[in-house]
mmCIF file of the N, C-alpha and C atoms, coordinates in Angstrom:
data_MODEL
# 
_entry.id   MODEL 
# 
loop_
_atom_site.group_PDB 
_atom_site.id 
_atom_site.type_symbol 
_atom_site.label_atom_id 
_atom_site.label_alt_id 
_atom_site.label_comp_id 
_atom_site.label_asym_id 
_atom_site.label_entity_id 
_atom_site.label_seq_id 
_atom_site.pdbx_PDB_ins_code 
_atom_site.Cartn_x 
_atom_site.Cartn_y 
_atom_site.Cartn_z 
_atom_site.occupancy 
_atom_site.B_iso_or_equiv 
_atom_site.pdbx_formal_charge 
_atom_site.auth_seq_id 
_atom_site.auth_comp_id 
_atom_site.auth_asym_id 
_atom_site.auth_atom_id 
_atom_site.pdbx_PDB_model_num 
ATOM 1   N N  . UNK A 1 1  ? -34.296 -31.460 -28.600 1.00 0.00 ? 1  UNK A N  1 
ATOM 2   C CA . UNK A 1 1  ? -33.303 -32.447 -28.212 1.00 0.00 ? 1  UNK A CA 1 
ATOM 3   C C  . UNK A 1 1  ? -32.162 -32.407 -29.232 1.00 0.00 ? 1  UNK A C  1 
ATOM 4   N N  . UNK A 1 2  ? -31.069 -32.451 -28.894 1.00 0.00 ? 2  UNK A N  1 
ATOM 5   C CA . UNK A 1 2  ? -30.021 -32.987 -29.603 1.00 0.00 ? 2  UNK A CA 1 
ATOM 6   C C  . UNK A 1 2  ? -30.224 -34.084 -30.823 1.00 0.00 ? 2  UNK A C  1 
ATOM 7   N N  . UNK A 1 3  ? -29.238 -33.580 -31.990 1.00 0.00 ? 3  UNK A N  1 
ATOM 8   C CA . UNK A 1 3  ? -29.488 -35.007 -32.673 1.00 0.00 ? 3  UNK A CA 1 
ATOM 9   C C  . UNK A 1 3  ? -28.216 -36.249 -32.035 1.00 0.00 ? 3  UNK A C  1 
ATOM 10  N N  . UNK A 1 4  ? -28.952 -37.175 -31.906 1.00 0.00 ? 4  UNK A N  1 
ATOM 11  C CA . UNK A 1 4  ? -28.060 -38.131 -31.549 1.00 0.00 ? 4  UNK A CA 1 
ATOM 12  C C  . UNK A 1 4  ? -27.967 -39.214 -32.684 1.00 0.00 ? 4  UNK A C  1 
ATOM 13  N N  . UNK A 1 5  ? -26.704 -39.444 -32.683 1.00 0.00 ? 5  UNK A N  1 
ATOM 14  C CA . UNK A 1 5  ? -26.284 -40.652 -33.966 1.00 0.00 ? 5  UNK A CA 1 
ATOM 15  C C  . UNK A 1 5  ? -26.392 -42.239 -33.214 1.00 0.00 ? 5  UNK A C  1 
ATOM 16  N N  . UNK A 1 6  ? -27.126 -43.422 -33.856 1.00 0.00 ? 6  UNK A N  1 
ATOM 17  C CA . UNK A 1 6  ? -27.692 -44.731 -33.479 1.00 0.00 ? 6  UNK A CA 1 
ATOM 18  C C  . UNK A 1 6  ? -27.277 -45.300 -34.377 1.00 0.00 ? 6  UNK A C  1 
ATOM 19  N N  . UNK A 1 7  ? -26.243 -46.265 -34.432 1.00 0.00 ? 7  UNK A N  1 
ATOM 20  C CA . UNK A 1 7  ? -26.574 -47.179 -35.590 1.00 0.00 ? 7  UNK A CA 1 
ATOM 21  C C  . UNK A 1 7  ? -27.137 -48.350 -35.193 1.00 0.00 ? 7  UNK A C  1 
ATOM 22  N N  . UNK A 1 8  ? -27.586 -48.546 -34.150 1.00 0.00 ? 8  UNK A N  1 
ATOM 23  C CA . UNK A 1 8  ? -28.704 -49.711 -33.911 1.00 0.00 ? 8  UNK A CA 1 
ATOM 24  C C  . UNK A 1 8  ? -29.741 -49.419 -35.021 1.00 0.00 ? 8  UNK A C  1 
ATOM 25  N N  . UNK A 1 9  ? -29.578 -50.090 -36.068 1.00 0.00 ? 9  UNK A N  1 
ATOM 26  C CA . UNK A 1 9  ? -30.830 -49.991 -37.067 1.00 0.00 ? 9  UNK A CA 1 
ATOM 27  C C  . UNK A 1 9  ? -31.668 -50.953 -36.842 1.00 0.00 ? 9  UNK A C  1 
ATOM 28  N N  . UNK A 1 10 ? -31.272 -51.661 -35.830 1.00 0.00 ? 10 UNK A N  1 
ATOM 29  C CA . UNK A 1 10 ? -33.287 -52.794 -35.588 1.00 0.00 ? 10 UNK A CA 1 
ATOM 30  C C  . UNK A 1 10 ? -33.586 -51.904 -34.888 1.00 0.00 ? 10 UNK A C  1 
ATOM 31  N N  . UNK A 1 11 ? -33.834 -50.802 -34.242 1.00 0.00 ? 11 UNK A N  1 
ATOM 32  C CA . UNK A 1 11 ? -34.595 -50.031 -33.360 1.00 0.00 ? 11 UNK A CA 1 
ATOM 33  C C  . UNK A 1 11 ? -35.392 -49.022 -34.033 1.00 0.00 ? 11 UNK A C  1 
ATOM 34  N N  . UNK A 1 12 ? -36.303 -49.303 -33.295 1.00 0.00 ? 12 UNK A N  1 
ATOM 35  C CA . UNK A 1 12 ? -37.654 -48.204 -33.785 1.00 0.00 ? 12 UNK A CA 1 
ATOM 36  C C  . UNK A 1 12 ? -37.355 -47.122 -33.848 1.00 0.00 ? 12 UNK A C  1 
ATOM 37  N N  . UNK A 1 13 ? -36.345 -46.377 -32.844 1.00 0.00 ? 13 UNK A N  1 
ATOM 38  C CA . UNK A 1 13 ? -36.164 -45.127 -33.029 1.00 0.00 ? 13 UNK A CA 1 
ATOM 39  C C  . UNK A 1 13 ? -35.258 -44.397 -34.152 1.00 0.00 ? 13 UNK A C  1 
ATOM 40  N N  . UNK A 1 14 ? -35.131 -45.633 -34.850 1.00 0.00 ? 14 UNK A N  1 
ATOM 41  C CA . UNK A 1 14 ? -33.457 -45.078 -35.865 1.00 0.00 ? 14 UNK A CA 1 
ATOM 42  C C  . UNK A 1 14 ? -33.944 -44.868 -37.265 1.00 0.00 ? 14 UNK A C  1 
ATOM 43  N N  . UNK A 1 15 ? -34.117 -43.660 -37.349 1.00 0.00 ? 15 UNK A N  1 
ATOM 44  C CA . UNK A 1 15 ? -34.451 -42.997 -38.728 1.00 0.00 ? 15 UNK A CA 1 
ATOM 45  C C  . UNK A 1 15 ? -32.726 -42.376 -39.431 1.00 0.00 ? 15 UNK A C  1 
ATOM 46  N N  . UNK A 1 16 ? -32.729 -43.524 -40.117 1.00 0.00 ? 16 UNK A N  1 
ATOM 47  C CA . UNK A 1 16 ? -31.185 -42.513 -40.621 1.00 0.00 ? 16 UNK A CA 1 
ATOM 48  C C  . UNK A 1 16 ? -30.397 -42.739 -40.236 1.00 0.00 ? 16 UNK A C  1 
ATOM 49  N N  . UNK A 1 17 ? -29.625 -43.448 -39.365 1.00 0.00 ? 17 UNK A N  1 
ATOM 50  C CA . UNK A 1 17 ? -28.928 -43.551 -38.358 1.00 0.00 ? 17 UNK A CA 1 
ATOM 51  C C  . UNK A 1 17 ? -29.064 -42.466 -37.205 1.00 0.00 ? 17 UNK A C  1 
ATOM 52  N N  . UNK A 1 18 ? -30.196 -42.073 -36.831 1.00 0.00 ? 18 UNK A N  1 
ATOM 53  C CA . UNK A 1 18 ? -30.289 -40.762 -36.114 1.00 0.00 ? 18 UNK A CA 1 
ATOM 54  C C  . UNK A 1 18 ? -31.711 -41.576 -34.973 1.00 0.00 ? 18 UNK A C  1 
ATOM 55  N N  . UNK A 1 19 ? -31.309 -40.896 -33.876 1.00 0.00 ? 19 UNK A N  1 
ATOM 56  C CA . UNK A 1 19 ? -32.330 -41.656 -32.732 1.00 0.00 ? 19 UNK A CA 1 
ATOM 57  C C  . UNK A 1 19 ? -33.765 -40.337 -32.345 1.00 0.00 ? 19 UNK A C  1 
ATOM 58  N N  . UNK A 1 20 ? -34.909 -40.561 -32.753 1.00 0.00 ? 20 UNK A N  1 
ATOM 59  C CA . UNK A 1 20 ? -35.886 -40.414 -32.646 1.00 0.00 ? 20 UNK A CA 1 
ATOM 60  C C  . UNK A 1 20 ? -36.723 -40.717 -31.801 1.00 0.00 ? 20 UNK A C  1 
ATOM 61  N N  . UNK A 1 21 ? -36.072 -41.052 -30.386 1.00 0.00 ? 21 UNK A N  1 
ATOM 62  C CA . UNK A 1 21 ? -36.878 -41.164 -29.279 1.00 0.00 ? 21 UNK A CA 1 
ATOM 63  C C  . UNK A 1 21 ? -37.526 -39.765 -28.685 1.00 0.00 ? 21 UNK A C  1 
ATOM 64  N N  . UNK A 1 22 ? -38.532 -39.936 -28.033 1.00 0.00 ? 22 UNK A N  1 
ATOM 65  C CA . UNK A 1 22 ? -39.342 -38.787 -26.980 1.00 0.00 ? 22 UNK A CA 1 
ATOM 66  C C  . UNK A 1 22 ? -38.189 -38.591 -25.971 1.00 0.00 ? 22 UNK A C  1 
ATOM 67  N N  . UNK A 1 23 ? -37.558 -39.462 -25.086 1.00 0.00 ? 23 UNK A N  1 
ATOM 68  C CA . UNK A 1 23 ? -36.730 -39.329 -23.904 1.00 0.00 ? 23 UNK A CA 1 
ATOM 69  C C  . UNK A 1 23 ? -35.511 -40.294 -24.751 1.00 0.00 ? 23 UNK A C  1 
ATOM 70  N N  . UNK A 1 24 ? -34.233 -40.276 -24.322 1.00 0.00 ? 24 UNK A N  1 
ATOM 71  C CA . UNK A 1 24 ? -33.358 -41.384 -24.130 1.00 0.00 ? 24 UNK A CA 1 
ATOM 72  C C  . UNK A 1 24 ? -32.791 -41.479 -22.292 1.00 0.00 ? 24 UNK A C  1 
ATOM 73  N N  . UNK A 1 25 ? -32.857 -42.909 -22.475 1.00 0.00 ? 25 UNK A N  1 
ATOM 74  C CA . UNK A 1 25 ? -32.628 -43.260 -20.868 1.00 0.00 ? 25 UNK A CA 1 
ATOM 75  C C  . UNK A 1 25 ? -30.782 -44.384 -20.836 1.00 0.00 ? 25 UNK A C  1 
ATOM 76  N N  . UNK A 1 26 ? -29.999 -44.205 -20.013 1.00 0.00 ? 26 UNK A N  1 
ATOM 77  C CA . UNK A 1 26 ? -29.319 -44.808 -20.647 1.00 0.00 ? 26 UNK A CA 1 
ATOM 78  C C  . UNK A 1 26 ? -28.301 -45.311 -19.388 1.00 0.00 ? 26 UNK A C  1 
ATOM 79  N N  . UNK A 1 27 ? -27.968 -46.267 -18.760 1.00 0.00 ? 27 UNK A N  1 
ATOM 80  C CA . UNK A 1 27 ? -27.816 -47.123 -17.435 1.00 0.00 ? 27 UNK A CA 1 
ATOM 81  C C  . UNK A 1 27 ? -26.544 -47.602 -17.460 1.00 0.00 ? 27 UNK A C  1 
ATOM 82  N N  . UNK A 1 28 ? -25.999 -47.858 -16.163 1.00 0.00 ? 28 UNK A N  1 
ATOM 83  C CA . UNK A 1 28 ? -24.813 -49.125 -16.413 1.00 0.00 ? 28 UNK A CA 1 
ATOM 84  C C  . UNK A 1 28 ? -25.052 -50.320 -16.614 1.00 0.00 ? 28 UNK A C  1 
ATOM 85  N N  . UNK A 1 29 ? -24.105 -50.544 -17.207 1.00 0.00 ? 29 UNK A N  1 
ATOM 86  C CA . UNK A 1 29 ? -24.445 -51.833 -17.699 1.00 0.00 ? 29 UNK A CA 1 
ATOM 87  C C  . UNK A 1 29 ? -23.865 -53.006 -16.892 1.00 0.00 ? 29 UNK A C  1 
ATOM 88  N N  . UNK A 1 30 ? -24.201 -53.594 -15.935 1.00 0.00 ? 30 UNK A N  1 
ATOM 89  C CA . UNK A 1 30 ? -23.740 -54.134 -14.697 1.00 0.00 ? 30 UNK A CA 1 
ATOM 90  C C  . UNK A 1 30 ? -22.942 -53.549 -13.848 1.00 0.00 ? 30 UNK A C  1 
ATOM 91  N N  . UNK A 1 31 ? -22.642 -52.435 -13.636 1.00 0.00 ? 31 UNK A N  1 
ATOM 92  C CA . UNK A 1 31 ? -21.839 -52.271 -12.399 1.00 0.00 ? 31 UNK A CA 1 
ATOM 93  C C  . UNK A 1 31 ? -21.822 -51.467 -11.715 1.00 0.00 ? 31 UNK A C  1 
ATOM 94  N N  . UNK A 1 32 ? -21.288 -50.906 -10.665 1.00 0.00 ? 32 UNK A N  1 
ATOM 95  C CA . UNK A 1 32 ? -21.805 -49.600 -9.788  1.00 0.00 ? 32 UNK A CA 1 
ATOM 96  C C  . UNK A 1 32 ? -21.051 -48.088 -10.031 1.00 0.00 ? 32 UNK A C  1 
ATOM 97  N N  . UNK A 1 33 ? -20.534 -48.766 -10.962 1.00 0.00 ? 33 UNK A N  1 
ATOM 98  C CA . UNK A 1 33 ? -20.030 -47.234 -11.383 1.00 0.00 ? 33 UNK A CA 1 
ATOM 99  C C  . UNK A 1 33 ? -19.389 -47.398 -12.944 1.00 0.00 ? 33 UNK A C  1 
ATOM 100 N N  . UNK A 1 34 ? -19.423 -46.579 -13.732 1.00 0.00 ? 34 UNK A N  1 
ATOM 101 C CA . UNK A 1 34 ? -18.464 -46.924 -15.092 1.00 0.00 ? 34 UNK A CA 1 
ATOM 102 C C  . UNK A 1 34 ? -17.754 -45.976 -15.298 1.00 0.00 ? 34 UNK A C  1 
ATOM 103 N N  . UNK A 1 35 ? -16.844 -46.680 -15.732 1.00 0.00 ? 35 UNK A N  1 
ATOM 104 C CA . UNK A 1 35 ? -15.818 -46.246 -16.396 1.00 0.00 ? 35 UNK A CA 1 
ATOM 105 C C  . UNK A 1 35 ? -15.235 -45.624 -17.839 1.00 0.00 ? 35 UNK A C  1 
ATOM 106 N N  . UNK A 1 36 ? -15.863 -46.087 -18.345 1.00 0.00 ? 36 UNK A N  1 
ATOM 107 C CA . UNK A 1 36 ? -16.313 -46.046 -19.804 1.00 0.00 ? 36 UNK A CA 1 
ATOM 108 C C  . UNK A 1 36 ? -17.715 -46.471 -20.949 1.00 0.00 ? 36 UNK A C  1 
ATOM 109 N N  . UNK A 1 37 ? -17.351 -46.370 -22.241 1.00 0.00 ? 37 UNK A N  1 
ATOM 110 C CA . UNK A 1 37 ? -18.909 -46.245 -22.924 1.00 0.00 ? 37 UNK A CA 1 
ATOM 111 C C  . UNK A 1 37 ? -19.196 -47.887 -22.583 1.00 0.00 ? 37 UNK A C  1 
ATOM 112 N N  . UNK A 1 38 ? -18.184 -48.872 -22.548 1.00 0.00 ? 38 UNK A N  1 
ATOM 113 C CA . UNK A 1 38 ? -18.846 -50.579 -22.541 1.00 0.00 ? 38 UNK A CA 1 
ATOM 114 C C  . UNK A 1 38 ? -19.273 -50.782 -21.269 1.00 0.00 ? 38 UNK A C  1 
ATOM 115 N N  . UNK A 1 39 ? -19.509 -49.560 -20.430 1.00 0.00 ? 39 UNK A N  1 
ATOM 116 C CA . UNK A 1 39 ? -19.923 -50.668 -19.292 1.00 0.00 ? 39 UNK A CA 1 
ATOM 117 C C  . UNK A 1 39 ? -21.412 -49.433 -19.024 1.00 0.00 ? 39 UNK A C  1 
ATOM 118 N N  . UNK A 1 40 ? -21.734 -48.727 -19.687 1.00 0.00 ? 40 UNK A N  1 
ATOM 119 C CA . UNK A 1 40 ? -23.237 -48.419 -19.997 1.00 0.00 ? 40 UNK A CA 1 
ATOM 120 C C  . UNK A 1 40 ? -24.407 -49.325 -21.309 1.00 0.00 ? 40 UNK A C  1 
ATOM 121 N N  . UNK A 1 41 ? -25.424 -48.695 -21.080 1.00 0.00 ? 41 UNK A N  1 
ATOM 122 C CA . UNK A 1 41 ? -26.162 -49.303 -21.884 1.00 0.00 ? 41 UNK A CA 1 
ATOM 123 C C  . UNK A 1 41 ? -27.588 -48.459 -22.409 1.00 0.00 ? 41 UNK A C  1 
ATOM 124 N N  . UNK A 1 42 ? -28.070 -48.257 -23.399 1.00 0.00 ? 42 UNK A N  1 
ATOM 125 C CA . UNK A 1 42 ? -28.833 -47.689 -23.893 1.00 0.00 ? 42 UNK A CA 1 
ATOM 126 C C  . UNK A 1 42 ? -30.345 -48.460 -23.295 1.00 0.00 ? 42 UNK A C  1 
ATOM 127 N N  . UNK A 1 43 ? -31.237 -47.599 -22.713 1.00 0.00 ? 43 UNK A N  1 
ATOM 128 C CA . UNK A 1 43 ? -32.307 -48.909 -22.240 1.00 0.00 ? 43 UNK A CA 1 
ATOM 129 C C  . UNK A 1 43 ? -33.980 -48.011 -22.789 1.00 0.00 ? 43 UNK A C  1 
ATOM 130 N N  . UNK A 1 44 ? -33.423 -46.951 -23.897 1.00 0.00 ? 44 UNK A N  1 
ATOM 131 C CA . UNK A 1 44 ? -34.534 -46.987 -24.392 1.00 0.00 ? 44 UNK A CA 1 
ATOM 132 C C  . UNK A 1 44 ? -35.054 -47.693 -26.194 1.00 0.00 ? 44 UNK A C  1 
ATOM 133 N N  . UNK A 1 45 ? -33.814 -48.490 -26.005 1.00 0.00 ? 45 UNK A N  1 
ATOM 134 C CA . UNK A 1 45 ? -33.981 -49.271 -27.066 1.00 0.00 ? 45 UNK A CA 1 
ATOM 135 C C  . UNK A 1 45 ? -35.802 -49.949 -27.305 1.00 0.00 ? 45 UNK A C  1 
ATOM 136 N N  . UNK A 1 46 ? -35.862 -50.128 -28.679 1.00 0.00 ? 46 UNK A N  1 
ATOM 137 C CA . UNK A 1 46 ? -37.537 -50.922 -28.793 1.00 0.00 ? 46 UNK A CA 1 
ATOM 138 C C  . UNK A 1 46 ? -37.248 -51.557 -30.410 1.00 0.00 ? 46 UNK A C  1 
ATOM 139 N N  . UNK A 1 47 ? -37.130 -52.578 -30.028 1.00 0.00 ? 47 UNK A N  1 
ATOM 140 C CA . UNK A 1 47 ? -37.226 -53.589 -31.319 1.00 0.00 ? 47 UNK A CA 1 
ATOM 141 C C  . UNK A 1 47 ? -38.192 -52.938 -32.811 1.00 0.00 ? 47 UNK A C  1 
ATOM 142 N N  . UNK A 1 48 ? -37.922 -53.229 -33.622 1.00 0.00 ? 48 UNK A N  1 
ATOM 143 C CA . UNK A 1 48 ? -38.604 -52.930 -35.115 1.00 0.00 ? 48 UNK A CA 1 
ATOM 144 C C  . UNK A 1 48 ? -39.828 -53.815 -34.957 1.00 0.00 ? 48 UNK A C  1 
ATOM 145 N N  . UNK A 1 49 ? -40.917 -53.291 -35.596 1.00 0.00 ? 49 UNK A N  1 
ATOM 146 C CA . UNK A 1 49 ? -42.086 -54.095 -35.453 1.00 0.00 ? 49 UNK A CA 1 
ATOM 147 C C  . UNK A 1 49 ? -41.889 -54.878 -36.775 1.00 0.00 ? 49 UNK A C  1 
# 
């Protein structure tokens, strides 16, 4: 996989600022089509234990 850069640092996957997921999955973020990066959303986010 690609390295991908995260600075979501409450997420489990963020070693480094770098995302360490198995898959990334990643959706609109309300609407039926986007336009740009604010109207997606990252949805394999997982909180820090």
């Amino acid at each position: 996989m690609p390295e991908i850069k995260c600075t979501v640092t409450e997420c489990d996957y963020n070693k480094s600022v770098e995302c360490h997921a198995p898959m990334i999955q990643v959706n609109r973020n309300n609407t039926s089509a986007a336009n740009n990066s604010d109207q997606t959303k990252c949805e394999t986010f997982k909180p820090k234990q």
